[in-house]
N, C-alpha and C positions, 0 to 999 in steps of 0.2 A: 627718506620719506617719500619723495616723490616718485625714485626709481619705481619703490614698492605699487604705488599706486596706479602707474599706468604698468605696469606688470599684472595687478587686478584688472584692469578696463578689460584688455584685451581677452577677445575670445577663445576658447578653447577649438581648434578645430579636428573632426575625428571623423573618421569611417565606420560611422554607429548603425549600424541599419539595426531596427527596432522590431527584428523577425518573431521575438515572443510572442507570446499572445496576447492579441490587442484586442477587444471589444471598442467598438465605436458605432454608438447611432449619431445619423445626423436629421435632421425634421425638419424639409424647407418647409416656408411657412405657407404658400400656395402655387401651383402650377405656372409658370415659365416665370415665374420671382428671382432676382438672379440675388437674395439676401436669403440668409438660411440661418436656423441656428438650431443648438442641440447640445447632447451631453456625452460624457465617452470615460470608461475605465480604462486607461492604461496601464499596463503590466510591461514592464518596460526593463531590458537586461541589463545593467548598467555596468558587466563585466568589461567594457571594450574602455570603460573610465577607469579600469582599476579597482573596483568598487563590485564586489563579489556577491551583488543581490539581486533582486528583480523588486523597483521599487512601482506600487498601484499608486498613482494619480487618480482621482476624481476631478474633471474640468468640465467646464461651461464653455461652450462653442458658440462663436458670432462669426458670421463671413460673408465673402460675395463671389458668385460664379463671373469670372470672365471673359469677355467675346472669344478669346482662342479656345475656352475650352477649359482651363484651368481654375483652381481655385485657392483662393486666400483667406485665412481664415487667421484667428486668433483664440487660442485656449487657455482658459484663466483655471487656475486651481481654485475647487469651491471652497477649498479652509482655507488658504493662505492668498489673498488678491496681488500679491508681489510675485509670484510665480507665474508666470506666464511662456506662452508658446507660439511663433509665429510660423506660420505655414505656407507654405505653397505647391498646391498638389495637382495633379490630374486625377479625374474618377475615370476606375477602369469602365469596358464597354459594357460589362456587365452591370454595373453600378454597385457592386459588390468590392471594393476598396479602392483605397489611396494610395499614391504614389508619390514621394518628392522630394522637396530640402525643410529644414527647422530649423530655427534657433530659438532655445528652450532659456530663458532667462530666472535661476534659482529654481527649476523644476525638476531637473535630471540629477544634479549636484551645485554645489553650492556657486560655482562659477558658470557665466553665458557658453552655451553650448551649442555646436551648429554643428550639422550632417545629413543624413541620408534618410528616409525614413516608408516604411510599408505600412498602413493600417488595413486590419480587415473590416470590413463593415457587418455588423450584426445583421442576421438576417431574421427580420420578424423580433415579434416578442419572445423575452426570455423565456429560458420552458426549465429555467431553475427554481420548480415549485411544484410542490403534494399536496392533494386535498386530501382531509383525512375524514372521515365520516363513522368509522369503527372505533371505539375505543380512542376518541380524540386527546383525553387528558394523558394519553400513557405515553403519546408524542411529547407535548408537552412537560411532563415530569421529566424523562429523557434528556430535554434540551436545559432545563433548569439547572440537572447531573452534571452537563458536560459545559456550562459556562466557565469558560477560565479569569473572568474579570469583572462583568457589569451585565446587570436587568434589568432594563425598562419594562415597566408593565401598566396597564388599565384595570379597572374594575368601575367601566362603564355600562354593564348588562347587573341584571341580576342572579348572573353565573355566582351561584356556592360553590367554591372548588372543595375538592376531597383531601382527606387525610394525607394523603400519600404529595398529594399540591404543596401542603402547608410544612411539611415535614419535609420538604425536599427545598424550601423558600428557605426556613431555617439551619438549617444545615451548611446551604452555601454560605449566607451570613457569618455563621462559626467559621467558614473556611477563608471568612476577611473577601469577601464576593459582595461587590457595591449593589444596593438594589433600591430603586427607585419607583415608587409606585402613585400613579392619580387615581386619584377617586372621586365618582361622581356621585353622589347620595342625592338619589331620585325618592319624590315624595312618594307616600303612601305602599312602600313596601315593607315586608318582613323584615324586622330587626335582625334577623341571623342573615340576612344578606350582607351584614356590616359586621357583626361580633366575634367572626372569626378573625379579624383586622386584630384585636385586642393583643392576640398573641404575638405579634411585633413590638412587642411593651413589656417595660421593665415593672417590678411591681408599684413602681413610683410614677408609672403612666408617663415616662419618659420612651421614646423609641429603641430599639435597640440598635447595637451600633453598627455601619456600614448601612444602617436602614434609613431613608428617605419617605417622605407621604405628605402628599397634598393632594389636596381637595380642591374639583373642578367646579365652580360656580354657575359656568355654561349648561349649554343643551349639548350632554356630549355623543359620542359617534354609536351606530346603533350594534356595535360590534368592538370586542374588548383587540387589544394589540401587546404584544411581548416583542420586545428587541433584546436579542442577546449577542453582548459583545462588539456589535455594532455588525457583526456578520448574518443572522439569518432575524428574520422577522417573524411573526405569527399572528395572521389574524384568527379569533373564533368566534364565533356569529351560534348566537342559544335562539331558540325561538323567541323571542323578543314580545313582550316582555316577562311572560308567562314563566318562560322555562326555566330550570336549575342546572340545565348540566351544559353543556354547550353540546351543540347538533352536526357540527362541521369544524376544521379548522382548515385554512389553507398554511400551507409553509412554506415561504419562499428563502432558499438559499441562494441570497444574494447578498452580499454586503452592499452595494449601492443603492436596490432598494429599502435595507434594514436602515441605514440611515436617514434615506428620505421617509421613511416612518418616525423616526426618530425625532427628524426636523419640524415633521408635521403635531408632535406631542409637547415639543420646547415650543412651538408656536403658541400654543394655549397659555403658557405664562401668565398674560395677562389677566388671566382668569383666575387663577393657583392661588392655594395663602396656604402654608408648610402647616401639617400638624403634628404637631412635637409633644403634647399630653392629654390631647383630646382622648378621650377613651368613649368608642360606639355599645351603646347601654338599651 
């Protein structure tokens, strides 16, 4: 038993260099601030362990520049806070990536891991995103088609979606596709802003199954949001409050931002109470 155990203490050490592609912003907080912090996707090859994948990290970065030049920093994984990564890097002259050593503790694999590592720094904002101003709902239906797993969605505007919307929501449903829906029921509008809701209902005014629905008590956002799968997002913005159709949609394909949409819609919680028989009349 104890063999075993300082058999686990001890670190793995390898000749990992982390050449995939790495996405990394960092955000110092103000001009010659030697404390910084930021967030970074890593995509990370994890064949030099055996391990025949390329596994994405999402981490929250804290650190500090120091007087040589170099810099230290610590990266926490946003879903699991036991994963962590400690760094020491120099920024090239370009200020365009890092260089240095890590020890990755439960973040690479399930054992402490120490080696070599390149990141590139993202340059600018992402430009993994379409507005769509044409025929917006036929994007949308589209992505509805091709969810393999889960749909977060709002019906914070007085967007009536179309036939082809509704019949493509149910469908995935039937194909065992979790779908999660807020609603904000704003005074003084047309009841068929809300009645097409009905049809996620059994005739015993129960939900149907894989379907979710609560209702936002707040003042909510002035622009509806879809998360699919946790990889691509979608805002649609209708002329507010007037309109029925929406006017625009942007699409970001990014999983990093789909989720911090995501995160931004579980935050409302506090607001939420599940409707499970309500029926919109």
């Amino acid at each position: 038993m104890v063999e075993t155990a300082q058999r686990k203490s001890q670190n793995i050490v390898v000749d990992h260099d982390t050449s995939a592609e790495i996405a990394l912003r960092v955000t110092f907080e103000r001009s010659g601030n030697a404390q910084f912090s930021g967030d970074a996707e890593l995509d990370i090859d994890l064949s030099q362990l055996d391990i025949e994948v390329v596994k994405s990290v999402y981490v929250d970065i804290q650190g500090e520049r120091l007087h040589d030049g170099r810099h230290v920093f610590e990266a926490q994984d946003i879903e699991d806070v036991s994963c962590r990564m400690h760094l020491t890097a120099t920024l090239s002259e370009d200020g365009q990536a890092l260089s240095g050593t890590y020890q990755a503790i439960g973040l690479l694999s399930q054992e402490a891991v120490t080696g070599e590592f390149s990141l590139k720094r993202l340059r600018g904002l992402r430009e993994g995103y379409e507005k769509i101003t044409v025929d917006p709902m036929r994007k949308i239906v589209d992505l509805i088609r091709g969810a393999r797993d889960s749909i977060l969605a709002t019906h914070f505007t007085t967007e009536i979606p179309p036939e082809d919307y509704i019949e493509a929501m149910l469908e995935r449903l039937r194909d065992d596709i979790r779908i999660t829906r807020i609603v904000a029921k704003l005074p003084g509008v047309p009841k068929k802003v809300y009645s097409w809701l009905n049809r996620f209902r059994r005739a015993d005014a129960t939900t149907l199954p894989y379907y979710r629905e609560f209702q936002y008590s707040g003042v909510p956002l002035p622009f509806d949001i879809m998360v699919i799968d946790d990889e691509v997002a979608v805002q649609g913005f209708a002329n507010y409050p007037e309109a029925s159709t929406y006017s625009l949609v942007i699409c970001h394909d990014d999983s990093h931002i789909a989720r911090s949409f995501r995160a931004t819609i579980e935050a409302f919680k506090s607001n939420q109470y599940p409707l499970t028989q309500h029926i919109y009349d």
